[in-house]
Backbone as JSON Lines, residues from 0, in Angstrom:
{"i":0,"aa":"X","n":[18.74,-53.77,55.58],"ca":[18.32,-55.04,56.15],"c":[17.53,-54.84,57.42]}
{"i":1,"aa":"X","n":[17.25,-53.49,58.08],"ca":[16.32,-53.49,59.29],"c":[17.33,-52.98,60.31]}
{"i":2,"aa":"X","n":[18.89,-53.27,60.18],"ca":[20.23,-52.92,61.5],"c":[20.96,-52.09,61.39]}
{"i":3,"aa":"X","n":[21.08,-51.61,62.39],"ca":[22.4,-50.34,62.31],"c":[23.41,-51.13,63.32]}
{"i":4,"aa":"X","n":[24.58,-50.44,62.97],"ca":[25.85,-51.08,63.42],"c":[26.13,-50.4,64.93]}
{"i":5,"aa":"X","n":[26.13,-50.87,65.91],"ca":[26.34,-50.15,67.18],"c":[28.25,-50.15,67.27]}
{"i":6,"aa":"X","n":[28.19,-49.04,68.11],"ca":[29.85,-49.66,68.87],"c":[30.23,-50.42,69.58]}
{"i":7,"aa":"X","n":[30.92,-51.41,68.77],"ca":[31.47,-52.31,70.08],"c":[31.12,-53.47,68.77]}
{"i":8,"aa":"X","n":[30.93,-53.19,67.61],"ca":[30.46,-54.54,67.17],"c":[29.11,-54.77,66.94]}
{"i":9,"aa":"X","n":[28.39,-54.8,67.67],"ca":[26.86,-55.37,67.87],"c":[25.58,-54.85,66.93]}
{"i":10,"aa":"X","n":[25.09,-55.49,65.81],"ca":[24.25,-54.87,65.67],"c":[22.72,-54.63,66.78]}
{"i":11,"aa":"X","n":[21.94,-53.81,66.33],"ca":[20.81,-52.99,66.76],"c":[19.98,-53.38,65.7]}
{"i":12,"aa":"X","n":[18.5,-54.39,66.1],"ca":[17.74,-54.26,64.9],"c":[16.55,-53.56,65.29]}
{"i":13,"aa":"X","n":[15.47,-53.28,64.36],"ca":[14.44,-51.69,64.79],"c":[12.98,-52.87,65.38]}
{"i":14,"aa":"X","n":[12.68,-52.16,65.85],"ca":[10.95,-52.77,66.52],"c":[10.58,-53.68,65.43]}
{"i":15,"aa":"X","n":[10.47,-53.12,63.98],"ca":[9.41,-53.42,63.21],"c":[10.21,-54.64,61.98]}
{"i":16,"aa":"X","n":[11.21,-54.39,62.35],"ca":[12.61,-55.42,61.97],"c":[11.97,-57.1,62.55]}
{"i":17,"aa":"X","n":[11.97,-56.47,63.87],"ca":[11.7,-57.7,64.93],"c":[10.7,-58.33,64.54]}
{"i":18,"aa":"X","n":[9.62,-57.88,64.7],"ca":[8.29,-58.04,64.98],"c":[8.15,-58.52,63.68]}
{"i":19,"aa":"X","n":[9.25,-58.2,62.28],"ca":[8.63,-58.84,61.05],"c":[8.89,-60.6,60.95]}
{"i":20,"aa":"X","n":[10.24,-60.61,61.7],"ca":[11.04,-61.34,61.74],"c":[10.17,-63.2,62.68]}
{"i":21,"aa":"X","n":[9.62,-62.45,63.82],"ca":[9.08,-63.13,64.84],"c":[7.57,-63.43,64.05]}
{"i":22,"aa":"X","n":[6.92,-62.49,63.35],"ca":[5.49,-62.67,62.45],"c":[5.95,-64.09,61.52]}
{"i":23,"aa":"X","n":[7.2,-64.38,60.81],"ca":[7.56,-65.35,60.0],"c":[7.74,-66.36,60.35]}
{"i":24,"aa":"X","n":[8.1,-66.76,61.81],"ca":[7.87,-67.64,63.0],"c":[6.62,-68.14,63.07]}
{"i":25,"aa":"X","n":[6.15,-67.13,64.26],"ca":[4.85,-67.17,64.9],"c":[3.38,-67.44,63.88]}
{"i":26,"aa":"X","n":[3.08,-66.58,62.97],"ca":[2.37,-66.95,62.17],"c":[2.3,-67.41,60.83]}
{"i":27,"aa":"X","n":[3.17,-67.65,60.16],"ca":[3.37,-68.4,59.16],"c":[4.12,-69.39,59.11]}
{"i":28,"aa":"X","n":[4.64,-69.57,60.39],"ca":[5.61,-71.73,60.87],"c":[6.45,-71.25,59.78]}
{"i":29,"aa":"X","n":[7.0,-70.74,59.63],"ca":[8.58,-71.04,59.28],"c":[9.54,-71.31,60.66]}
{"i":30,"aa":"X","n":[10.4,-72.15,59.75],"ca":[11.65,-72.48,60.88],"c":[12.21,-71.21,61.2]}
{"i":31,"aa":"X","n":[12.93,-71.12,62.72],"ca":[13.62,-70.51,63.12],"c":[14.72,-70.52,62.44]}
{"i":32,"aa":"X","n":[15.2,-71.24,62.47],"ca":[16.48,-71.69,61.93],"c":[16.97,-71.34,60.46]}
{"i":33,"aa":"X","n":[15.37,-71.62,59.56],"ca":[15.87,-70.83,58.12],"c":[15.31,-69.26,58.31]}
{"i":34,"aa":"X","n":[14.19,-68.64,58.86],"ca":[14.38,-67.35,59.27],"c":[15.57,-66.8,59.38]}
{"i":35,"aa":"X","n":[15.89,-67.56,60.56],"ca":[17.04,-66.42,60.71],"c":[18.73,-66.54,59.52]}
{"i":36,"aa":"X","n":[18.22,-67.41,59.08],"ca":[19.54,-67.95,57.5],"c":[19.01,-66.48,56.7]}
{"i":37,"aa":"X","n":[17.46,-66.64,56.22],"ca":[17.3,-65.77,55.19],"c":[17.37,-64.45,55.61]}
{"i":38,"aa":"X","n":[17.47,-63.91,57.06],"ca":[17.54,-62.6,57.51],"c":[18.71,-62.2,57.5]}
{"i":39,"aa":"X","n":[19.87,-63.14,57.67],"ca":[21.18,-63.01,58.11],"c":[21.13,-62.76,59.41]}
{"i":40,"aa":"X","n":[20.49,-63.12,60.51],"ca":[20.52,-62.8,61.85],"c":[20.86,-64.41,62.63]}
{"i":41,"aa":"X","n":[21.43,-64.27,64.04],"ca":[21.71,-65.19,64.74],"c":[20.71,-65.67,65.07]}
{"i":42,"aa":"X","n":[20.84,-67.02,65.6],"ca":[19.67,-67.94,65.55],"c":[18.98,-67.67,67.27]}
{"i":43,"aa":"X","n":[20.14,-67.48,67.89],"ca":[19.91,-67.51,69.5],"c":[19.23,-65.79,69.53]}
{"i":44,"aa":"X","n":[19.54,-64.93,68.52],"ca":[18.51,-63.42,68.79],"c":[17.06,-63.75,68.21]}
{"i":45,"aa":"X","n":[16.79,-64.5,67.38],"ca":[15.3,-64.89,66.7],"c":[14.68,-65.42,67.85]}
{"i":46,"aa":"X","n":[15.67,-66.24,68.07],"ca":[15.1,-67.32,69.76],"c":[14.54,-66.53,70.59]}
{"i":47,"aa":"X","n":[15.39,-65.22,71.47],"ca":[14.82,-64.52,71.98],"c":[13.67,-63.67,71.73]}
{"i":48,"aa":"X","n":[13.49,-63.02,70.69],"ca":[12.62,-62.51,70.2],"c":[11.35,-63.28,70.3]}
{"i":49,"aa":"X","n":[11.43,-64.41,69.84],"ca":[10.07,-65.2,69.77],"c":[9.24,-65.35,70.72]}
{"i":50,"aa":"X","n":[10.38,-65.57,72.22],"ca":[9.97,-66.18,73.14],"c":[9.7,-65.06,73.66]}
{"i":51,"aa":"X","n":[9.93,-63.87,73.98],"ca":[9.72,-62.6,74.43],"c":[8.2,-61.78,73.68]}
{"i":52,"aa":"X","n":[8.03,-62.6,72.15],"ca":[6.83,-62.75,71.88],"c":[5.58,-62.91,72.45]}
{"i":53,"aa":"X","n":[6.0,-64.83,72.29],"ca":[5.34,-65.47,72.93],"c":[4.64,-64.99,74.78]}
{"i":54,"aa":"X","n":[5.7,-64.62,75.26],"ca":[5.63,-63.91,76.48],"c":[4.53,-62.53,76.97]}
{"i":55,"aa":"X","n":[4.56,-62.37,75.94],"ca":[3.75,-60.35,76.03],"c":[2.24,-61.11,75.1]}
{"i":56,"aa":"X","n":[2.44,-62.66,75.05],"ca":[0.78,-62.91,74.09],"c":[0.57,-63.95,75.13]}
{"i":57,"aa":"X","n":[1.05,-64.11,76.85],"ca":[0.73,-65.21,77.45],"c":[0.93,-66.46,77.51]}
{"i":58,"aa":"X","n":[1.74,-66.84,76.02],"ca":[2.25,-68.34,75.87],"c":[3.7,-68.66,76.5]}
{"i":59,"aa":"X","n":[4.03,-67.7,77.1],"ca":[5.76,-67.97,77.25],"c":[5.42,-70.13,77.27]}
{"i":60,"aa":"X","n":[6.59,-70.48,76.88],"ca":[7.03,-71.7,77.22],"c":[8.26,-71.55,77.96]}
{"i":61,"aa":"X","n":[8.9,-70.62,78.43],"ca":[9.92,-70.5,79.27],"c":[9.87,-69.72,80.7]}
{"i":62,"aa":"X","n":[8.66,-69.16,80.75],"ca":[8.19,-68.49,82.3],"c":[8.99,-66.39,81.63]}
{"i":63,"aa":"X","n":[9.27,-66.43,80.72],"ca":[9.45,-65.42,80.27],"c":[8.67,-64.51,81.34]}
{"i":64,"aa":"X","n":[8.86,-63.04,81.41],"ca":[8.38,-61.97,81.78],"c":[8.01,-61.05,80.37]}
{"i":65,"aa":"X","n":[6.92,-60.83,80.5],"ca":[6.17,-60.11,79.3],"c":[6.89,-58.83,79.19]}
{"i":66,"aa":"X","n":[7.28,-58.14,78.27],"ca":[7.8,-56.69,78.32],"c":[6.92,-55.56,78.8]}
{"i":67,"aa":"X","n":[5.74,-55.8,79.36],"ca":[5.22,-54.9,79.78],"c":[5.46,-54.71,81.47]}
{"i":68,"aa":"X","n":[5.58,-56.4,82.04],"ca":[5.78,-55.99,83.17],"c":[7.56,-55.61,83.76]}
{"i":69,"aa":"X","n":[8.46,-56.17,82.91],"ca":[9.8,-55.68,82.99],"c":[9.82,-54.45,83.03]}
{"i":70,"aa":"X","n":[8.7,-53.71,81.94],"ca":[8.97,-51.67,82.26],"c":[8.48,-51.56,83.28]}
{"i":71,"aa":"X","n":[7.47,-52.23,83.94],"ca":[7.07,-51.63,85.24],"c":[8.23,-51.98,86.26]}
{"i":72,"aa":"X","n":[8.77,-53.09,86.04],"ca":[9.75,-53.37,87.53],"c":[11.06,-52.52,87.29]}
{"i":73,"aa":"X","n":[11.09,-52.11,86.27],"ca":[12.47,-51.15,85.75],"c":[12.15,-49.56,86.18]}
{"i":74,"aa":"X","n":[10.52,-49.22,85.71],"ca":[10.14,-48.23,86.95],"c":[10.53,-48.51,88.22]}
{"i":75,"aa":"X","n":[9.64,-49.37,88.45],"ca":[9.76,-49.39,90.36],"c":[11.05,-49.47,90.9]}
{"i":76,"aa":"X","n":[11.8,-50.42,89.93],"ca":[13.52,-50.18,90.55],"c":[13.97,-48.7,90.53]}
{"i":77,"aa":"X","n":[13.78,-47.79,89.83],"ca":[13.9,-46.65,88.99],"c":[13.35,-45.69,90.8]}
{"i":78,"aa":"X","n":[12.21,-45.84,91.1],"ca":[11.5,-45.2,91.95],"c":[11.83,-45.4,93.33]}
{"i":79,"aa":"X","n":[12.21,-47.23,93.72],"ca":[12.97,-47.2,95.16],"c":[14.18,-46.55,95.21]}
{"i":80,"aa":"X","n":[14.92,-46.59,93.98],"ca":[16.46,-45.8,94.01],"c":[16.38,-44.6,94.97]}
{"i":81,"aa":"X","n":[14.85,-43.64,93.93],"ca":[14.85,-42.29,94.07],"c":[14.73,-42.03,95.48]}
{"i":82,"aa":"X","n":[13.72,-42.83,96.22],"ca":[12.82,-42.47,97.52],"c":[14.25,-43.35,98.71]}
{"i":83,"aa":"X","n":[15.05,-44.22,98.17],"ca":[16.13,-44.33,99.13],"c":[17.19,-43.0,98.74]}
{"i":84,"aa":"X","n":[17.26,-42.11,98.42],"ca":[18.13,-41.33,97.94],"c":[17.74,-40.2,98.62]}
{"i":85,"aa":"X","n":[16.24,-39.82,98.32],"ca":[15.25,-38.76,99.52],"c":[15.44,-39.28,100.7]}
{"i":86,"aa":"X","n":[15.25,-40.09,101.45],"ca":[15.43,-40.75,102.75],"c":[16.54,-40.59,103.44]}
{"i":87,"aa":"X","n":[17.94,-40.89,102.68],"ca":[19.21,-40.7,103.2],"c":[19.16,-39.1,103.08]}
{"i":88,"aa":"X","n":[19.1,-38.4,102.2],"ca":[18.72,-37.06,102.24],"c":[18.14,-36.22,103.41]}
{"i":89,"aa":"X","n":[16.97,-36.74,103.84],"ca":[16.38,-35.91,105.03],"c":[16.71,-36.92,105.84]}
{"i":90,"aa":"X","n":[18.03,-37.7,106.34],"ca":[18.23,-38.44,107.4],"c":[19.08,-36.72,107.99]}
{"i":91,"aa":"X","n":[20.01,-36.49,106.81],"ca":[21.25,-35.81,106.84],"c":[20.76,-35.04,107.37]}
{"i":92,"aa":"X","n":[19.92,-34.13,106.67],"ca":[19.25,-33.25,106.88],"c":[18.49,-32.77,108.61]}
{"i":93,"aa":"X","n":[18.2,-34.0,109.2],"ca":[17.22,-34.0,110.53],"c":[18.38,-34.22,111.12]}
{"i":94,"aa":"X","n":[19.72,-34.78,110.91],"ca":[20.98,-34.97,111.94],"c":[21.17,-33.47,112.12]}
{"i":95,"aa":"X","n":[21.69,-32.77,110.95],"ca":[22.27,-31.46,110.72],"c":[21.34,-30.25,111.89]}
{"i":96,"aa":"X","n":[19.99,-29.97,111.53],"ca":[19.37,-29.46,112.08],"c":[19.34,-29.56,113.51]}
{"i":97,"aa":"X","n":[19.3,-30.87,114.15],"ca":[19.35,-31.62,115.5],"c":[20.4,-31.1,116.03]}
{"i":98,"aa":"X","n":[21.66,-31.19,115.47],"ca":[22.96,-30.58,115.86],"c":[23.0,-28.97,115.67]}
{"i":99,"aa":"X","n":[22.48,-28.35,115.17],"ca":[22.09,-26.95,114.72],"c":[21.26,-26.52,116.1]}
{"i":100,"aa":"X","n":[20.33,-27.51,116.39],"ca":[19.62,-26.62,117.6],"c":[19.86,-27.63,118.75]}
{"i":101,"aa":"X","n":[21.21,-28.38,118.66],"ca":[21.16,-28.9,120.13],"c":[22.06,-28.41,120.84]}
């Protein structure tokens, strides 16, 4: 059917799962609602999908964030971590030394 069974319960459906799923929506107006009947999928994951669609093609109707710019802010969160982590690092570091030659 497109899912693998995760732990904990939850399925996992694949990129191309999605994207078939949201194509039956988006370009051929089928209901959400029977989409996701004939997929066997929840109605509120089609929902998301669509709109996360819609989002990465400029239409959000919900102020969505496009998935392209979420990877970038998941970088940049990713990157202040690192450079506050270097920082506290050579704080230690310039105390240690300071005390080393004071």
């Amino acid at each position: 059917m497109g899912s693998d069974q995760k732990s904990g319960g939850r399925r996992q459906f694949s990129a191309d799962f999605k994207a078939g799923a949201v194509a039956l929506v988006l370009e051929e107006g089928k209901q959400m609602s029977q989409v996701a009947r004939d997929l066997g999928i929840g109605l509120s994951a089609l929902s998301r999908w669509v709109e996360q669609a819609r989002a990465d093609r400029g239409k959000s109707t919900r102020g969505t964030t496009p998935t392209t710019e979420k990877e970038e802010l998941t970088r940049l969160r990713r990157e202040v971590r690192e450079l506050k982590l270097e920082r506290e690092i050579l704080k230690k570091a310039a105390a240690f030394f300071a005390k080393q030659n004071g």
